[in-house]
Rosetta silent file (secondary structure, phi, psi, omega in degrees, C-alpha in Angstrom):
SEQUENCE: XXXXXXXXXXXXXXXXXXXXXXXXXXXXXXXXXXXXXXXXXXXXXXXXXXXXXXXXXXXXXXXXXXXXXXXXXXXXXXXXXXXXXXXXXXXXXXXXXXXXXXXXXXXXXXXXXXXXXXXXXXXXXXXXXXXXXXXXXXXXXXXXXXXXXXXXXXXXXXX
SCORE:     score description
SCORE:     0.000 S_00000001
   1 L     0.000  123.303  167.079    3.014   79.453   -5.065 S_00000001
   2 L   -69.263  134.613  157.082    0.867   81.606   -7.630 S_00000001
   3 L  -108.531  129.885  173.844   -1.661   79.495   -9.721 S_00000001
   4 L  -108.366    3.098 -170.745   -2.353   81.047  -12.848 S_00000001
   5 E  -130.750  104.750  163.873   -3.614   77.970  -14.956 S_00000001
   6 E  -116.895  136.776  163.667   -6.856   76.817  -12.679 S_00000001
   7 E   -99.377  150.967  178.362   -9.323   74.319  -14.429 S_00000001
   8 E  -134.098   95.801 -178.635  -12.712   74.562  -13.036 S_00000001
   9 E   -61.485   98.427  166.380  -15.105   70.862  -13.780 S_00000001
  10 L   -99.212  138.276  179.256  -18.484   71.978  -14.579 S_00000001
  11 L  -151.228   54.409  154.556  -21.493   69.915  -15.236 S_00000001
  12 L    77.416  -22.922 -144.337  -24.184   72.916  -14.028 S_00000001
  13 L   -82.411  139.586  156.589  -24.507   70.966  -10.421 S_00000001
  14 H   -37.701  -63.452 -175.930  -24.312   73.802   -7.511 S_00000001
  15 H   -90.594   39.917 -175.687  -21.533   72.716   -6.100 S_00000001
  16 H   -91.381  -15.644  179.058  -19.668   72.922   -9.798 S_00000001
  17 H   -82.679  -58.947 -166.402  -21.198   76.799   -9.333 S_00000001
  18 L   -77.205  -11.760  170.894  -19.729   76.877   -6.030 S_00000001
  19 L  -100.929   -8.581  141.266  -15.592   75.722   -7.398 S_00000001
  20 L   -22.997  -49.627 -166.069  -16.567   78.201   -9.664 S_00000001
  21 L  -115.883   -7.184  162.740  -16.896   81.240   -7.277 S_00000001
  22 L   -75.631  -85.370  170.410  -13.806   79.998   -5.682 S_00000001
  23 H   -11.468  -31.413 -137.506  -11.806   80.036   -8.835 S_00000001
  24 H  -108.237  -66.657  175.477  -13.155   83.193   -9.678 S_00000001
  25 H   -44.026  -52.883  164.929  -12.209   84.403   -6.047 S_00000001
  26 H   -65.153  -64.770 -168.628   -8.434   83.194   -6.874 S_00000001
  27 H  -120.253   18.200  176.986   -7.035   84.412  -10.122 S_00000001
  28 L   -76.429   -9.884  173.873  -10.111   86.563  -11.301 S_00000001
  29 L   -76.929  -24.668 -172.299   -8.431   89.945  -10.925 S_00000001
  30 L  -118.325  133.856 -164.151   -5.211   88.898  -12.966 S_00000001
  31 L   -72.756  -30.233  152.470   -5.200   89.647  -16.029 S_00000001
  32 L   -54.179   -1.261 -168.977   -2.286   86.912  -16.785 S_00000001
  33 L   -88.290 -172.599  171.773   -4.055   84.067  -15.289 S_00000001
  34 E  -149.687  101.378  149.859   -6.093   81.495  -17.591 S_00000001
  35 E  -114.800  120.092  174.102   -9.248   79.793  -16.488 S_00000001
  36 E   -40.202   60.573 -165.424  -10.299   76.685  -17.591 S_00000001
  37 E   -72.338  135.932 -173.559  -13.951   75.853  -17.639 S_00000001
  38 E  -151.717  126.461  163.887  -14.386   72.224  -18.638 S_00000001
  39 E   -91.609  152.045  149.132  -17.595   70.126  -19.037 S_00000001
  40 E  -161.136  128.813  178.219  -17.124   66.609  -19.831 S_00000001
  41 L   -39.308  141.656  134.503  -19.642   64.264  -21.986 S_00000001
  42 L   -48.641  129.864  161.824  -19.757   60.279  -20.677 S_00000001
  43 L   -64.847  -17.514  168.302  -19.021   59.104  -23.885 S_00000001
  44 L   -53.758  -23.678 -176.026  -21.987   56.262  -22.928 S_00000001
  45 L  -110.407  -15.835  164.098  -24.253   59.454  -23.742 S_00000001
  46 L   -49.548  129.872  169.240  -23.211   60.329  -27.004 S_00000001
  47 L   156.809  157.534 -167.271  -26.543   59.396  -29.456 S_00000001
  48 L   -73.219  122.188  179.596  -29.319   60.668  -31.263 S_00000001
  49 L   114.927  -13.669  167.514  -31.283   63.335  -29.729 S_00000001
  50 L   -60.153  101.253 -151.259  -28.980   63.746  -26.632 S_00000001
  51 L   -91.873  -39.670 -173.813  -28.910   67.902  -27.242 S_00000001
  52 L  -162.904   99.862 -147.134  -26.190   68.043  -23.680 S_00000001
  53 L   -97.570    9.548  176.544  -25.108   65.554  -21.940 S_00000001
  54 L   -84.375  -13.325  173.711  -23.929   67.595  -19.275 S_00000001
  55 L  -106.303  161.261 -175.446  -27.581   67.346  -18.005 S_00000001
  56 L   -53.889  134.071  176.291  -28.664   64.064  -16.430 S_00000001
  57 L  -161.111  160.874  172.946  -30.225   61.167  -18.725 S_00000001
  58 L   -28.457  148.588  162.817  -30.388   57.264  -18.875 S_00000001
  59 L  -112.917  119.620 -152.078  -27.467   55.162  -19.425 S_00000001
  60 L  -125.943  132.837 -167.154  -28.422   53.711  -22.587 S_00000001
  61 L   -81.557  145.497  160.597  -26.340   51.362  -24.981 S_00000001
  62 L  -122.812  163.947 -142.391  -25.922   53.183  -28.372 S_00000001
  63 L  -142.890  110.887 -176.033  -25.442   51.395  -31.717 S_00000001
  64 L  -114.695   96.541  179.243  -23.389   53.693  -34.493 S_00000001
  65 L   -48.799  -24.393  178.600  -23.719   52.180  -38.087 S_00000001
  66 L  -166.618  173.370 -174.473  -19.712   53.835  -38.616 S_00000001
  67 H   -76.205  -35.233  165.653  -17.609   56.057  -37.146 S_00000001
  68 H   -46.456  -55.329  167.170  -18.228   58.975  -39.077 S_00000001
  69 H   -47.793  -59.163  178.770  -21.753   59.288  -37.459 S_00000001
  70 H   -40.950  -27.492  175.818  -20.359   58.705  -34.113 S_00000001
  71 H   -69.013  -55.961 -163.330  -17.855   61.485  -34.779 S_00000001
  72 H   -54.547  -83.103 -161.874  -20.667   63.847  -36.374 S_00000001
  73 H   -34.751  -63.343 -154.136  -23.002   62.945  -32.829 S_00000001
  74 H   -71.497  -60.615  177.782  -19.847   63.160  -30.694 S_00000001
  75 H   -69.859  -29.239 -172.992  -18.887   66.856  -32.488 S_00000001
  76 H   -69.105  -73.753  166.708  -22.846   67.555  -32.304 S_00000001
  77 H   -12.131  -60.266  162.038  -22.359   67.034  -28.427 S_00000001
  78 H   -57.409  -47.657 -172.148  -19.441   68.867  -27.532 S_00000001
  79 H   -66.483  -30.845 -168.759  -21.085   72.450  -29.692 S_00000001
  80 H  -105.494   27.006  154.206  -24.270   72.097  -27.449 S_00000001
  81 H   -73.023  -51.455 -160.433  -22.455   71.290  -24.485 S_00000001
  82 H   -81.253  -51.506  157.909  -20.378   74.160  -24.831 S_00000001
  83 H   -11.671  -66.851  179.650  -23.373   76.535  -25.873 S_00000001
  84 H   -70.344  -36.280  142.551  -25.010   75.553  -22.989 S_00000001
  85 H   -31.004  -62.753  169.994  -22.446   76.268  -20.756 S_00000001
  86 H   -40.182  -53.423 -151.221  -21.984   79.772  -22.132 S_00000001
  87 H   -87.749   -4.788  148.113  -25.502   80.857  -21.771 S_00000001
  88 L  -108.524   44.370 -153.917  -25.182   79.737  -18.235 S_00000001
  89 L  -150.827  -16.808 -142.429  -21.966   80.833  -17.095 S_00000001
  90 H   -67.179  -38.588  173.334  -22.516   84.316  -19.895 S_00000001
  91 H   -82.456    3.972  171.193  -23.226   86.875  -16.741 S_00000001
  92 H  -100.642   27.990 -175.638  -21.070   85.100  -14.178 S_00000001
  93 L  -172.482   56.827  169.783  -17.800   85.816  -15.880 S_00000001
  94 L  -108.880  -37.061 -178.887  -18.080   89.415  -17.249 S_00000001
  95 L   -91.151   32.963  161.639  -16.411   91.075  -14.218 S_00000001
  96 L   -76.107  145.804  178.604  -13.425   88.962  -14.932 S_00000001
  97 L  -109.679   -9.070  160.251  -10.082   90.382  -15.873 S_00000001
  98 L   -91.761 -171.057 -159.071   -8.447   86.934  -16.825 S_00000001
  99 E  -103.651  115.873 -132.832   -8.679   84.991  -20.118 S_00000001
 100 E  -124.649  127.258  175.937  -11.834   82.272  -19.722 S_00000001
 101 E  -123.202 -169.006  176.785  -11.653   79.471  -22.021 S_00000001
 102 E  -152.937  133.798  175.482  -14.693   77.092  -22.084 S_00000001
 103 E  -156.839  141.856  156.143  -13.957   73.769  -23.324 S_00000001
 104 E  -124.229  153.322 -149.544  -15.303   70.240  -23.636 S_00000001
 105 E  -115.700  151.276  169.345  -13.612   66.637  -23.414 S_00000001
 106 L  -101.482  165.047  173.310  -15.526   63.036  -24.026 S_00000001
 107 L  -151.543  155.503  150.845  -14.136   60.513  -21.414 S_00000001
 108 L   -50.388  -43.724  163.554  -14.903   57.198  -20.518 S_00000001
 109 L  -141.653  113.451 -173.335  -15.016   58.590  -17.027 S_00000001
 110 L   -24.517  -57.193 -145.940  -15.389   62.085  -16.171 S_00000001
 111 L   -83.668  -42.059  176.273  -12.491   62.092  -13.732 S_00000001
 112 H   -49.063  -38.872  173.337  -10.089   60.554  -16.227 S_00000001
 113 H   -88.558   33.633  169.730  -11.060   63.345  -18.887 S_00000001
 114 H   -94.929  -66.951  162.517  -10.595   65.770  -15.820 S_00000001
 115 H   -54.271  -34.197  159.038   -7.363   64.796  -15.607 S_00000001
 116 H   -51.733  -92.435 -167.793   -5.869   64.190  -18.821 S_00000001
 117 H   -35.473  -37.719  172.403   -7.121   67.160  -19.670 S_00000001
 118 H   -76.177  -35.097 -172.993   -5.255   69.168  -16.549 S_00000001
 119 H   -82.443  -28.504  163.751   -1.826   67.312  -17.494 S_00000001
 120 L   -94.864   13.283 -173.283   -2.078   68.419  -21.290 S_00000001
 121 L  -123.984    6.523 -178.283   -3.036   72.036  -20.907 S_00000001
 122 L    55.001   37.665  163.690   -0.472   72.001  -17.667 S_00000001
 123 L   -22.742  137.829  174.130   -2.634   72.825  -15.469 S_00000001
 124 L   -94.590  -51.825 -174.426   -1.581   74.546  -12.181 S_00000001
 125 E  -150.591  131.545  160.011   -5.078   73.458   -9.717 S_00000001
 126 E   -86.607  147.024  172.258   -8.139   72.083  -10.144 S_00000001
 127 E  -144.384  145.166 -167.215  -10.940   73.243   -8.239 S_00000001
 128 E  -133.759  132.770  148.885  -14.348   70.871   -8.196 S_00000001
 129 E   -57.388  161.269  159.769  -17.681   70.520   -6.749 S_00000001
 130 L  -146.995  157.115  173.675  -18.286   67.496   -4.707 S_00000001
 131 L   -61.472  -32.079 -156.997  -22.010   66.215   -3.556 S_00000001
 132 L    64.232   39.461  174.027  -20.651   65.555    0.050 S_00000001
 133 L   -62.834   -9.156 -153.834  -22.312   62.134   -0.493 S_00000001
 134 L    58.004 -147.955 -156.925  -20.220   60.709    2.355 S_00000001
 135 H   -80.436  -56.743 -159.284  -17.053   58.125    2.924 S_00000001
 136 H   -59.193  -66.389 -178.764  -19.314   54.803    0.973 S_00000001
 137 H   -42.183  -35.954  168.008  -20.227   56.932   -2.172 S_00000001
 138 H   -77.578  -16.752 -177.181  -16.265   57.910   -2.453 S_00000001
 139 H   -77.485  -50.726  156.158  -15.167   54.600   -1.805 S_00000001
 140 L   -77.513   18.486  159.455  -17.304   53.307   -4.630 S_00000001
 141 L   108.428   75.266  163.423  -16.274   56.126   -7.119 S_00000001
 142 L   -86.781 -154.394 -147.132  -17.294   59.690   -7.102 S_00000001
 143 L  -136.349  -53.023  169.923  -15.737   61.641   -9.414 S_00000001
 144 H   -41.610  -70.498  162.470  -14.215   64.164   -7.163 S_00000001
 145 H   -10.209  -64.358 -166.678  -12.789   61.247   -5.099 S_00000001
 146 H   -81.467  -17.451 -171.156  -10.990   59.687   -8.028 S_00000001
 147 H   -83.818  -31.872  175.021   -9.371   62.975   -9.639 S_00000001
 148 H   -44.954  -18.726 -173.037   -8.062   63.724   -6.151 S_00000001
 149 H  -102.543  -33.951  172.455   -5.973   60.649   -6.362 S_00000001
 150 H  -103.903   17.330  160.447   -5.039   60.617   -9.901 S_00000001
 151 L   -82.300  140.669  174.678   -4.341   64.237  -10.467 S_00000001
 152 L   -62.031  -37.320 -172.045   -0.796   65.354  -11.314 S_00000001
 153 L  -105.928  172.778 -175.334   -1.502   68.523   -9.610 S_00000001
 154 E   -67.642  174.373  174.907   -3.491   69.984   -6.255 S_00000001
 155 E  -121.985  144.121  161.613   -7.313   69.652   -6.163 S_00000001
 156 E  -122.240  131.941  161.936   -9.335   72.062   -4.044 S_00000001
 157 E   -75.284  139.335  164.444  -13.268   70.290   -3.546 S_00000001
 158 E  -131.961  123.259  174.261  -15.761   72.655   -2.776 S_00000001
 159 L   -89.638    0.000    0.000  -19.278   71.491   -1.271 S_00000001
């Protein structure tokens, strides 16, 4: 089976650099494939002064007088999420010959807006870092861990 749709979960981490350089290694020569770069915000992190929540910070209750801020914070999030992505991703994905999309989802839980996100854009395979934390850290929720079980499609992990 060819995959031609690959999502790749990045949140900057090595080994999200290392499903990266797989992915790259799989469909980057064809020019028909589509890969899927995808950060995704804790929604828990959305609030003022959080510039990218793809890098590590506190988990901190936030307080939204209405929803309209929370959107505007929430919209502020996603542009410097994906910005920051770019400018570190802009020289690894120049000698590509497929079409690179960059995109970012809020979730509740990463791996649910890993998935959701592979089942509406039809994903063909995800490919993921994982810490290699061992068997008790997956049993009590990694991230990899849970999209392996509740993706519609394969997973490849890369440590």
């Amino acid at each position: 089976m060819m995959y031609k749709n690959l999502l790749v979960a990045y949140d900057g981490s090595e080994p999200s650099q290392g499903a990266l350089n797989v992915a790259k290694n799989m469909i980057g020569d064809m020019p028909d494939a589509v890969m899927h770069i995808l950060a995704v915000i804790p929604l828990g992190a959305v609030g003022v002064g959080v510039e990218s929540p793809i890098e590590p910070i506190g988990s901190v209750q936030q307080i939204f007088p209405d929803m309209e801020t929370y959107e505007a914070l929430l919209a502020n999030a996603k542009n410097n999420t994906a910005k920051s992505v770019e400018e570190q991703l802009d020289d690894q994905l120049d000698d590509l010959k497929c079409e690179v999309t960059i995109d970012v989802v809020a979730a509740s839980k990463p791996a649910m807006g890993i998935c959701e996100y592979a089942e509406d854009n039809e994903i063909d395979m995800i490919v993921m870092g994982r810490r290699g934390l061992g068997a008790l850290r997956s049993m009590l929720g990694s991230v990899s861990y849970a999209v392996l079980h509740e993706a519609n499609c394969p997973v490849v992990t890369v440590k």
